[in-house]
N, C-alpha and C positions, 0 to 999 in steps of 0.2 A: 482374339476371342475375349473378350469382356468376361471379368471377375462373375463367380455366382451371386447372384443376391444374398444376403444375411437373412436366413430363416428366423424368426423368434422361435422360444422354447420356452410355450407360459411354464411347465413345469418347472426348469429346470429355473428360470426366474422367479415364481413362488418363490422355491423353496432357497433360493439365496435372500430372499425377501424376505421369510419368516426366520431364517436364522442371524439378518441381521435384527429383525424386531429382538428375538429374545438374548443377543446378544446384546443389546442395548439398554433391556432393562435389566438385565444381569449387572451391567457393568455400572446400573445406576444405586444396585443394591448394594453391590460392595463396595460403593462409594465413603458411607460412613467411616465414623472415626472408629464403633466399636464394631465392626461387619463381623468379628471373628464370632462372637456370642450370637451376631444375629444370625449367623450362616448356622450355628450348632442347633438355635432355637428350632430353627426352619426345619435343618436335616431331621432332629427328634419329631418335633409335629406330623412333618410327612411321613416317616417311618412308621409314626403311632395309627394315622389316622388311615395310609393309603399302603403300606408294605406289610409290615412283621405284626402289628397292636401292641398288643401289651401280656404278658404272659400271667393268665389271670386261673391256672388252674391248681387247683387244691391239694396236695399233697395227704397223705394217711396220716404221718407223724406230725400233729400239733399243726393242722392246714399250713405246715411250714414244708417251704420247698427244699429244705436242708434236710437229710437224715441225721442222727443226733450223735454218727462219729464225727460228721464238724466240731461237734462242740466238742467233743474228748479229747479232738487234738487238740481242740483251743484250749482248753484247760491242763493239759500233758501235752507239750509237742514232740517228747520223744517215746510219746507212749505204743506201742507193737500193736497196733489193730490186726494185723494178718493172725495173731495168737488169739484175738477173738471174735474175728469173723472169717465165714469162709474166703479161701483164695478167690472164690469165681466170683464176688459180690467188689461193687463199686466200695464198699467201704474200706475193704481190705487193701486197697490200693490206694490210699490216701496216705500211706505210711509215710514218703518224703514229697506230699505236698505240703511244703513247711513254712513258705513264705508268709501266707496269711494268717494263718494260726499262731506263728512265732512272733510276731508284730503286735497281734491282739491279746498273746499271753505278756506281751510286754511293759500296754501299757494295761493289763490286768482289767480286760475288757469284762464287765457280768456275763456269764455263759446263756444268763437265761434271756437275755436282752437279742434273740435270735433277728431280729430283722437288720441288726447291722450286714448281713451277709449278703443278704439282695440289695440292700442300700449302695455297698461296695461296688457288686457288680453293676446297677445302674448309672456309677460314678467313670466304673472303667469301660463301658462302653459310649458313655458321654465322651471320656479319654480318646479312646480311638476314632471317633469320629474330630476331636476336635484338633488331633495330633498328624492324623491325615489330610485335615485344610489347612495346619500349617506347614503340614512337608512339601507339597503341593504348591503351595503358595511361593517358599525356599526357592525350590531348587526349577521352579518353571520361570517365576519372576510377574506373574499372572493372577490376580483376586480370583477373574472368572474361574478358570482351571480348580483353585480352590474351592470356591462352593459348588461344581457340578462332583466332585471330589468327596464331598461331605456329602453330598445329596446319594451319591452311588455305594460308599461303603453303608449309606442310612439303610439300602436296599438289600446290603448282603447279611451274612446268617449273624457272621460274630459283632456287627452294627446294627442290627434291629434289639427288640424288646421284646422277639415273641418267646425266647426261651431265655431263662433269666435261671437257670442251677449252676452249681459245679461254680469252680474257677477260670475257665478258659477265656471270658472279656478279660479277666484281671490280667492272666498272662500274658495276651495280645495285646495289650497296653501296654506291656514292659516292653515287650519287643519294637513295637511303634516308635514310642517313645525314642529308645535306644536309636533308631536310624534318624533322627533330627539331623541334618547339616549344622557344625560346629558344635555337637556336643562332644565334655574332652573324654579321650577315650578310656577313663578310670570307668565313666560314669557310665558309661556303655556296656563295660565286663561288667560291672554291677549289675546294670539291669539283662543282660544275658542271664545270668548267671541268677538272680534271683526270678527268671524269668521261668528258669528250670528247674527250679524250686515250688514255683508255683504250680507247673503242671509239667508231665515227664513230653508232650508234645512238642512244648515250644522249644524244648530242645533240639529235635528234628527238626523243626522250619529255622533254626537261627543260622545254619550255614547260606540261607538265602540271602541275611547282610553282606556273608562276604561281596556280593555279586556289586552292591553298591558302593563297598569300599574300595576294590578293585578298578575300577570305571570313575571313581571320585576326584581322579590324577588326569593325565596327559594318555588318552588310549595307547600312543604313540611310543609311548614310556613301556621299557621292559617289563615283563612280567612278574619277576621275580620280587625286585624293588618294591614294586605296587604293591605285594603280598607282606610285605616285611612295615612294612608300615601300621603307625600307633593304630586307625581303626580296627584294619584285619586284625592285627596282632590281639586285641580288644577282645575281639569277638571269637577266638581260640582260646583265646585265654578265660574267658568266661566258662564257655564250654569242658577247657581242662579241669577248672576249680568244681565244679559241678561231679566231673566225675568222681574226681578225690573225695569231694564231699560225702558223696552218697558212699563212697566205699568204706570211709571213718565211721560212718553212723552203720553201717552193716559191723563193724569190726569190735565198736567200741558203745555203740548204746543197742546190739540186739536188732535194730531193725531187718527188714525180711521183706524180700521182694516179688510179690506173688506174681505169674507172669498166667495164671490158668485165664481162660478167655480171650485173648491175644495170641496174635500169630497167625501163620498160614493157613490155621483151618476157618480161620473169619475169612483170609481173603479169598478163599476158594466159596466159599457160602455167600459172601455179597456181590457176587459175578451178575446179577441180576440187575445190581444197583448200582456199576461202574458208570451208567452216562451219566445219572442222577448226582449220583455221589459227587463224582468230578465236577459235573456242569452247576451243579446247584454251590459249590464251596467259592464261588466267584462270579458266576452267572454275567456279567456285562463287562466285568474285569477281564477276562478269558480275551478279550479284543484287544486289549490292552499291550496283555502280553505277547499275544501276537505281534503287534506293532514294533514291540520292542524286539522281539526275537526277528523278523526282518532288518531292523536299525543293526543289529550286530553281527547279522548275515552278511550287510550290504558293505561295514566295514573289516570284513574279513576281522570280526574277532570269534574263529570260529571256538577256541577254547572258553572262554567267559559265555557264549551260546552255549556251548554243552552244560557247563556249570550252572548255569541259570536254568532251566529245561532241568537238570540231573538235580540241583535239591529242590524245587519245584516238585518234582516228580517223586523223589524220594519221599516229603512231607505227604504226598497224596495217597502213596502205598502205604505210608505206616497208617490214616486216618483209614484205609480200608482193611488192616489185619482187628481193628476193634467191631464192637460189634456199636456204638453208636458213631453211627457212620459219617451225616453230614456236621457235630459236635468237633470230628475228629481232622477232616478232610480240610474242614476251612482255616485250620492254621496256616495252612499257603498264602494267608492273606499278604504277610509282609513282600511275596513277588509282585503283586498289584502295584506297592511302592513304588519299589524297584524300576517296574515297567515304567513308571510312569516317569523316576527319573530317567532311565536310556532312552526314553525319545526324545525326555526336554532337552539332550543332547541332539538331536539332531534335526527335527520338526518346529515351525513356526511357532509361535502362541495359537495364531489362526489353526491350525491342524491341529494341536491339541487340546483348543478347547472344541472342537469338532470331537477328537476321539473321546474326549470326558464326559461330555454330552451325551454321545449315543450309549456308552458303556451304561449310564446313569438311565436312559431308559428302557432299557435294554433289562436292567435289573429289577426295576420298577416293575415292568409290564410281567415278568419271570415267577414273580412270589417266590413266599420262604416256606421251607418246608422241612420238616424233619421226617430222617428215616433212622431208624431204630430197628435192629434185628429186620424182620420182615414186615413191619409197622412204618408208613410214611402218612403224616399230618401236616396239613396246612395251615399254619399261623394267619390265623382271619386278622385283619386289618382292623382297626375300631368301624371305618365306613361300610365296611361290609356287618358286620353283626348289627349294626343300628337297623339298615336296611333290610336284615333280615328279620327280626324280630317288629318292626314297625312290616312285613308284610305277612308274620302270622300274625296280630293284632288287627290288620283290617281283613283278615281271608277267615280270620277264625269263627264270623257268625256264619260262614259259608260251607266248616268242615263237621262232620256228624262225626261224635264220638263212638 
């Protein structure tokens, strides 16, 4: 009995067709000598023009997007806000965000010079995206990997520009930062540690580094060992100093931890907003980590599975006890990492930049969005508000006032 004929599958040839085109000129882009600024160029323009925009709304206090206890801390960083404002208001809980403010009391920055604060934050989401194409880059060994990388966190909440308050780029920067391959592990507790300083969140998602310190040896290699080593040790030890920290400044300069708005009556209230919340804090990433949690399934590491999943998961419950939901949620971003290094352990180049790819349009096509109490807004894109305002301009001799 004679072999069947070979069917063609134009489909399924396209589509190896068109991923090699854009694999092609992918790999023509990152050809350059400076690709890393062109890759961050590209990720911002896309973010600005076709994801997040640009966060262009006015604030009450001085059209500034800062309330003006920024600047009392900046000018007093050990000064008790919870003594003058209420527990339930965001400003009373600024007490040990101290990083920024202590830097900028340092080198005795003008208080009235307010736009250093958005400047910051659009330096440290520049940071994360350009910290993400080169982790990426590390630990896959891949350019392409790298820019679809940069192009997918441009899509996510703490990588766009539609919401530009508060500290949390700055924090997730530090954290970023901190997961570099071969950075020494002083400099890691450091930025742990001032990472939790910056905002009391990134403290919750930094037990996610363990999961790449652990996994950074020989999987093969005892448990124990792996744990006891300078990164882990790094990134506890960060965590420890942070606690002691905040206990010294409650004991010894007065400050005061207001916890009203927080807690299980937020999580039970944004029960409405668990798929959003969840799905939107990573949106194309979400694949990722999937990938990665089968890679770990597949090698029977079922304990570093649960660990990854368990502070994964942990970071996600605490951004749902708040009440600004997807601000809170997306500090899980450092598992996106992660994921991405546990498969470059076990998946081709070829298979990941396939998963970077999709994750990246995936995010794209998703939009950003904030949800806030019972409030959820979409961060218009710049291509969309042009479009929109260029077709009430030509519809407008058509509409009767």
């Amino acid at each position: 009995m004679s072999a069947p004929a070979h069917r063609e599958s134009p489909v399924s040839d396209y589509l190896s067709n068109l991923l090699a085109r854009i694999f092609t000129r992918s790999e023509n882009f990152v050809a350059g000598r400076y690709w890393h600024l062109e890759t961050l160029f590209l990720a911002v323009l896309f973010s600005v023009l076709f994801s997040a925009g640009v966060d262009d709304r006015l604030y009450e206090v001085n059209n500034n997007h800062y309330y003006p206890s920024y600047f009392k801390k900046i000018e007093h960083p050990l000064l008790n806000l919870a003594s003058q404002y209420d527990p339930w208001t965001h400003d009373a809980k600024l007490n040990f965000r101290l990083t920024v403010p202590v830097l900028l009391h340092i080198v005795h920055w003008p208080i009235e010079q307010r736009w250093i604060l958005p400047v910051l934050t659009a330096i440290a989401i520049c940071g994360i995206i350009f910290v993400s194409c080169i982790f990426t880059t590390r630990v896959t060994g891949d350019r392409v990997c790298g820019l679809y990388t940069a192009l997918g966190v441009s899509c996510t909440y703490m990588g766009s520009f539609g919401f530009t308050m508060y500290y949390d780029a700055i924090a997730l920067a530090q954290l970023t930062l901190a997961m570099l391959p071969g950075l020494h592990w002083f400099f890691r507790a450091v930025l742990v540690f001032s990472a939790a300083f910056t905002d009391e969140r990134a403290f919750i998602a930094a037990p996610i580094l363990l999961v790449q310190s652990l996994y950074s040896t020989d999987p093969n290699a005892p448990l124990r060992p792996r744990f006891f080593r300078a990164d882990s040790l790094a990134v506890v030890g960060g965590m420890a100093a942070y606690c002691v920290g905040r206990a010294l400044l409650v004991k010894f300069a007065g400050l005061s931890s207001p916890m009203a708005g927080t807690g299980f009556g937020n999580l039970l209230a944004n029960l409405p907003y668990y798929h959003a919340g969840i799905w939107l804090a990573l949106k194309g990433g979400w694949l990722l980590i999937f990938v990665a949690s089968v890679a770990l399934w597949q090698r029977r590491e079922v304990f570093l599975l649960l660990f990854f999943l368990g502070a994964a998961g942990i970071s996600i419950m605490g951004g749902l006890c708040v009440e600004d939901v997807i601000r809170s949620t997306s500090y899980v971003f450092p598992a996106l990492l992660v994921a991405i290094f546990l498969i470059s352990r076990r998946d081709t180049a070829y298979a990941l930049r396939c998963y970077c790819l999709v994750a990246f349009v995936i995010s794209a096509v998703a939009g950003n969005y904030n949800i806030w109490r019972s409030e959820i807004s979409w961060f218009q894109p710049i291509a969309v508000k042009v479009i929109h305002a260029g077709l009430q301009f030509l519809l407008s001799p058509f509409v009767t006032k």
